[in-house]
C-alpha positions in Angstrom: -9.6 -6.9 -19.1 -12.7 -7.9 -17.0 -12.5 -11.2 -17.6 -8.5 -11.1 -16.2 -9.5 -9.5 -13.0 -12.9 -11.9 -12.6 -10.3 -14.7 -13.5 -7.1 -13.3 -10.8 -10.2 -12.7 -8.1 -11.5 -16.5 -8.7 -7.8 -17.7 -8.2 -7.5 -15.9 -5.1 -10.2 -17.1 -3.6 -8.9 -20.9 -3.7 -5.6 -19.3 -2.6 -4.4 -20.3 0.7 -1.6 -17.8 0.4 -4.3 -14.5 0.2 -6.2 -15.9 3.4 -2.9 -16.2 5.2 -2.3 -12.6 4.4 -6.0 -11.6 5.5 -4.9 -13.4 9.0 -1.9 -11.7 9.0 -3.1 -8.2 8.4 -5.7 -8.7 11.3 -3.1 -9.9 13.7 -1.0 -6.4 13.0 -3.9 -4.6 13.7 -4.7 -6.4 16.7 -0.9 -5.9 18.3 -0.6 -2.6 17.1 -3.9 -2.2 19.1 -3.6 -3.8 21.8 0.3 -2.6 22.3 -0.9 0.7 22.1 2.0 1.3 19.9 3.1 1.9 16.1 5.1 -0.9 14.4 7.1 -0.5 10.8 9.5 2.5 9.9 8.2 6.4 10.2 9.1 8.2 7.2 6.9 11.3 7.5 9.1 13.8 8.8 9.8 16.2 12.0 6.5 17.5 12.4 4.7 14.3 11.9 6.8 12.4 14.2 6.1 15.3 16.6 2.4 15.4 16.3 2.6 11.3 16.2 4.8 11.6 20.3 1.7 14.0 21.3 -0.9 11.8 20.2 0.6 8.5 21.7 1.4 10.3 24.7 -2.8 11.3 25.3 -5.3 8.9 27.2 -5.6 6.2 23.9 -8.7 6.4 22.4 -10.3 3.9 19.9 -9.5 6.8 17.1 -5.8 7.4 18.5 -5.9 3.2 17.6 -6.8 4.4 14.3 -4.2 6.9 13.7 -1.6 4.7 15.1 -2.4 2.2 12.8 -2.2 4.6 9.9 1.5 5.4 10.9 2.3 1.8 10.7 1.5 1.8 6.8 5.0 0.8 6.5 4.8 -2.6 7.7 1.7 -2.9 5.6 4.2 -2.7 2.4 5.9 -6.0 3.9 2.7 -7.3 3.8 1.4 -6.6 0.4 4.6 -7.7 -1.3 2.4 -11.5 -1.5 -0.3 -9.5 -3.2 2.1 -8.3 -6.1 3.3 -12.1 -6.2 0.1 -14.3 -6.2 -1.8 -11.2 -9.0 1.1 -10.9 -11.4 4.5 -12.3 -10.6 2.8 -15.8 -10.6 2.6 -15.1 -14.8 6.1 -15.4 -14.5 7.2 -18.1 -12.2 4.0 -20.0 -13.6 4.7 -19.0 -17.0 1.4 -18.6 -17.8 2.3 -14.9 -19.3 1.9 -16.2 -22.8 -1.1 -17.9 -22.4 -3.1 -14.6 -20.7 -1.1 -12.3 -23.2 -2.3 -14.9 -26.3 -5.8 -14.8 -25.4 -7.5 -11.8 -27.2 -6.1 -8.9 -24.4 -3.9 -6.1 -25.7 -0.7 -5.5 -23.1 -2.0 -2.2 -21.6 -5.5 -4.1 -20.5 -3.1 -6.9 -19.4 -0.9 -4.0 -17.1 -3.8 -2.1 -16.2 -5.9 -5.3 -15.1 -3.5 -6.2 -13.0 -2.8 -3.1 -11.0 -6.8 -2.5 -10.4 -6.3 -6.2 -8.8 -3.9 -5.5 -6.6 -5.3 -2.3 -5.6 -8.8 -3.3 -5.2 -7.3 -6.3 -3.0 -5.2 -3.6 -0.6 -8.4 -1.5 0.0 -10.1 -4.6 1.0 -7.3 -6.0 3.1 -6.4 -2.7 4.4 -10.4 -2.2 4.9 -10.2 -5.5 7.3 -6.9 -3.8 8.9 -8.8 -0.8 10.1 -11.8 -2.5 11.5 -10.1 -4.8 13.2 -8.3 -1.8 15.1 -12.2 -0.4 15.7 -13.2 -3.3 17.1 -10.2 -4.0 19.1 -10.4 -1.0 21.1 -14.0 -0.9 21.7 -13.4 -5.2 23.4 -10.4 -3.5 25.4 -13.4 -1.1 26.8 -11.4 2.2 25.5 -13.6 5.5 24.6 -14.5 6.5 20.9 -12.6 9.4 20.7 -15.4 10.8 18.5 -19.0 9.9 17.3 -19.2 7.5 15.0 -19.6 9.6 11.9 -16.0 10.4 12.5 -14.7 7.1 12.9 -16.2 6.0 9.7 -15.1 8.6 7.8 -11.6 8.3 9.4 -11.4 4.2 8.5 -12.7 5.0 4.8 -10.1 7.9 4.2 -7.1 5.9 6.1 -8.3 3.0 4.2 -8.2 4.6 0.6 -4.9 6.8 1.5 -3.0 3.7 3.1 -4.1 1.8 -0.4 -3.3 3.8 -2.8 -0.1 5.1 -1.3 1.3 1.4 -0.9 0.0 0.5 -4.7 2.0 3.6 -6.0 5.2 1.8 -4.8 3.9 -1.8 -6.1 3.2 -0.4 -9.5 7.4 0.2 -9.5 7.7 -3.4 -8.6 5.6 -4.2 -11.7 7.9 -2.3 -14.2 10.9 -3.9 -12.8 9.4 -7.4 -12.8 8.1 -6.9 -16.8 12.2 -5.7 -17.2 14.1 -8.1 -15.5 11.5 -10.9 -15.7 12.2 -12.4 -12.3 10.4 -11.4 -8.4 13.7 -10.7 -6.9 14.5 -7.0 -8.0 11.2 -5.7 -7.8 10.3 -7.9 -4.3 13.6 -5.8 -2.7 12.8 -2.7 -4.4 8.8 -2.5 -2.4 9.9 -3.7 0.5 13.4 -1.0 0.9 11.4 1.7 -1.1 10.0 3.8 2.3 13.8 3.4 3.5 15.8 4.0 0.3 14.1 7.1 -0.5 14.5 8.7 3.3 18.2 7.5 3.1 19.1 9.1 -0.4 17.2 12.2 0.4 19.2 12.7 3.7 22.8 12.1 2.0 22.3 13.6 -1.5 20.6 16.8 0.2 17.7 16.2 -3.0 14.9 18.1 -1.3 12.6 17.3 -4.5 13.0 13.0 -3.6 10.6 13.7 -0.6 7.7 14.0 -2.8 7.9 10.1 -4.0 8.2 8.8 -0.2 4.4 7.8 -1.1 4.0 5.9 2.6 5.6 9.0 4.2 2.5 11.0 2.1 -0.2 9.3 3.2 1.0 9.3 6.6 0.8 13.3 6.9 -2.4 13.1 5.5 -3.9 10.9 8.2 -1.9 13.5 11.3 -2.7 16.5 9.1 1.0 17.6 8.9 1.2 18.3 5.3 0.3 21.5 3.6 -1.7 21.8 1.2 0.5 23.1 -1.8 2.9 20.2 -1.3 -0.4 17.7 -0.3 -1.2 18.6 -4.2 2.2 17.7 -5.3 3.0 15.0 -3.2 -0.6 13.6 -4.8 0.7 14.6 -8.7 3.6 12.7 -8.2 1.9 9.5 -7.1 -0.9 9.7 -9.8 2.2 10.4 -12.3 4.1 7.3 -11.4 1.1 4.7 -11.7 0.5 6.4 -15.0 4.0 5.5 -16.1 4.6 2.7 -14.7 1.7 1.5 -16.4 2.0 2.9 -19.6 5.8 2.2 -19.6 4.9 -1.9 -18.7 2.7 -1.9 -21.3 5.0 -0.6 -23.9 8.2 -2.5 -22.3 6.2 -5.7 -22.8 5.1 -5.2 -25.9 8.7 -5.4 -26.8 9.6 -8.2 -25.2 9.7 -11.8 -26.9 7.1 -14.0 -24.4 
């Protein structure tokens, strides 16, 4: 397994497509920055998009940058689609799947490989996102908002939350690309997933389908909106799902003819 995520990380290096990525995710942060504005879809909820109008509507600090780029984790989903593509839907329309799979790694090291990939790439690109908000709004001259401890520790915890909550919803896209074998159904599903689950929720009345609107989670987190009885299962249910989406891969492919 090692030697798949050395191997993926040494592609991705030589791979155009990942460095336009890294020069898109800087630009967002940039405009989001400098537009002193959020951009993507707000899932969160009332009180979130409450606390999110009082913070936009204070003097704009570099750390109100932050948080404003937190609540734009949404368009960062759009974004990371390519990661999901170039890391593991590239087996397929490469079809090198046999190959990797033929070459001494069980299927669950294959699954698992890949998903540490793509969510070690997302910290780093989302790492890249945050700074470049820091740094933006200390060129536009604007105050800290804090010391510097607390911008720090506000980058690294957006950074890990943003991450993890956007590799929850790629690790559905990989179960549907080991089912139907082809990028379309699982490229739809990430990118409508924030929407789909807001929109069911409202018309079925399923008060329970909140808790796996995994952008929506980690956007409460960053505004502190969330208590902490659901924050625990808001968190179970995300942990739960990359389990079985990765476990379920694993034994889906294992079925499979390759």
């Amino acid at each position: 397994m090692i030697n798949q995520i050395r191997a993926d990380f040494y592609r991705q290096r030589r791979s155009i497509g990942m460095l336009i990525l890294l020069i898109a995710t800087v630009a967002l942060g940039i405009v989001t920055t400098w537009s002193k504005t959020t951009i993507g879809i707000t899932t969160g909820g009332e009180e979130y998009a409450h606390q999110l109008s009082a913070i936009e509507r204070q003097g704009w600090t570099v750390r109100t940058g932050l948080q404003a780029g937190a609540a734009s984790a949404s368009s960062l989903v759009y974004f990371y689609i390519a990661v999901f593509v170039i890391v593991i839907g590239s087996e397929y329309s490469q079809h090198t799947l046999k190959n990797t799979l033929t070459s001494g790694i069980s299927r669950i090291q294959f699954i698992l490989g890949k998903y540490v990939t793509i969510l070690i790439d997302i910290i780093l690109l989302t790492l890249c996102y945050f700074i470049t908000i820091l740094i933006t709004g200390l060129a536009l001259g604007r105050k800290p908002g804090g010391d510097w401890g607390v911008l720090g520790k506000d980058v690294a915890v957006m950074t890990l939350l943003v991450s993890f909550c956007v590799s929850v919803i790629i690790s559905l896209g990989i179960v549907l690309l080991i089912i139907a074998k082809s990028l379309v159904a699982p490229a739809v599903v990430i990118v409508i997933w924030p929407v789909l689950i807001g929109l069911v929720e409202l018309t079925a009345k399923w008060q329970w389908l909140k808790y796996f609107d995994f952008v929506g989670f980690g956007e409460q987190i960053v505004l502190n909106t969330l208590k902490a009885d659901q924050a625990w299962i808001y968190a179970g249910a995300s942990v739960g799902v990359v389990l079985a989406a990765i476990i379920g891969s694993a034994l889906i492919i294992s079925k499979q003819e390759i």
